[in-house]
C-alpha positions in Angstrom: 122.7 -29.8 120.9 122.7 -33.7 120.9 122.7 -35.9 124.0 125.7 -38.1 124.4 122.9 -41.3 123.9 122.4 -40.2 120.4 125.6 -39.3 119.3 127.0 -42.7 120.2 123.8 -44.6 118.5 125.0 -43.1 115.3 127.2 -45.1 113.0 129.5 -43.2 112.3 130.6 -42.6 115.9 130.0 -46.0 117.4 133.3 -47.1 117.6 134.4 -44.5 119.9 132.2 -46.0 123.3 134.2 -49.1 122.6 137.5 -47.7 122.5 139.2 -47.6 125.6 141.3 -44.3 124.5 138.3 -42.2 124.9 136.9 -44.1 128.1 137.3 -41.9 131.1 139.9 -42.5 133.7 139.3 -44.3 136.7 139.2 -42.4 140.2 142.0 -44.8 141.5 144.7 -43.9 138.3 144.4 -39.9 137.8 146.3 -39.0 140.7 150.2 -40.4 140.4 150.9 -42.5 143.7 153.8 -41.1 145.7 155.9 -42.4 148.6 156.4 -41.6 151.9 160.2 -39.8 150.9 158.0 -37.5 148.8 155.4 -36.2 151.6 157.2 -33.1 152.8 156.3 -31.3 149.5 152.9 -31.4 150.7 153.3 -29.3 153.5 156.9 -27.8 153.3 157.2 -24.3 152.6 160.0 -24.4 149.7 157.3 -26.2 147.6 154.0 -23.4 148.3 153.7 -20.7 145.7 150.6 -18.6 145.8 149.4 -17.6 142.6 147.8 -13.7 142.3 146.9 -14.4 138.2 146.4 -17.0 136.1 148.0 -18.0 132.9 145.2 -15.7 131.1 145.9 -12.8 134.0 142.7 -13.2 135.5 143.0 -13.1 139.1 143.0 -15.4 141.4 143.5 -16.9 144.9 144.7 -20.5 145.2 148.0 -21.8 145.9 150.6 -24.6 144.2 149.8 -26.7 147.0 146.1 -27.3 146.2 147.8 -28.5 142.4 150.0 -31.0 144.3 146.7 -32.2 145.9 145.0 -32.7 142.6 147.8 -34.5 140.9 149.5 -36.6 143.4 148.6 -38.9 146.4 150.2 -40.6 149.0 150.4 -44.5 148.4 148.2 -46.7 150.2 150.8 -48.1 152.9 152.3 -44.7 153.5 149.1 -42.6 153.8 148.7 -45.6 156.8 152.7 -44.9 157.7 151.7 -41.1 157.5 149.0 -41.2 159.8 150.9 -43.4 162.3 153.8 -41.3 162.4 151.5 -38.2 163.4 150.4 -39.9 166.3 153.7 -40.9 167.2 154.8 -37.4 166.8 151.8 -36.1 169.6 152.5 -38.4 172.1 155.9 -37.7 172.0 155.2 -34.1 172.1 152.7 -34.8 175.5 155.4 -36.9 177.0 157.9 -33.9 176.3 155.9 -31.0 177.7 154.9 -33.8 180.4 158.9 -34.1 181.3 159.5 -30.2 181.1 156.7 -29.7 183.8 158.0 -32.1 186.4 161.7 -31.3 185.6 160.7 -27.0 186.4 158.5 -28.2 189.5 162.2 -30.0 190.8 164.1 -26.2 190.7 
């Protein structure tokens, strides 16, 4: 078989490492940037299917989420919203359990 070096030196084929249809995608564009409305399906249960066989009906072990992963992101400013939020959500928790201590030490 032919390295990729020689089949692009050939005339016939030249064309095709200028053409920007057959350049690969970048990192940044292959995943389709979602918004923070859109995170649940990440982790949400209505949205996980696990998969016993493939289209083919070999089988195997993976799960729709890992597919979400592959195709989708979270934007820039609400993968930063995201992160924020989980902090939020632990302090609040640790001030919670923090008030339900002191308030069963009172009775």
């Amino acid at each position: 078989m032919s390295s990729q070096e020689e089949i692009l030196s050939d005339g016939r084929f030249s064309c095709v490492a200028r053409d920007p249809r057959f350049w690969e995608m970048p990192e940044k564009e292959r995943k389709v940037k979602i918004d923070k409305r859109f995170r649940a399906m990440f982790h949400d249960k209505k949205f996980k299917l696990r998969y016993t066989v493939d289209k083919r009906g070999r089988p195997v072990n993976y799960t729709s989420t890992e597919n979400l992963r592959k195709f989708y992101a979270l934007s820039e400013s609400d993968s930063d919203l995201s992160e924020s939020d989980g902090k939020e959500l632990a302090a609040k928790k640790k001030k919670k359990k923090k008030a339900k201590g002191k308030g069963e030490a009172d009775s």
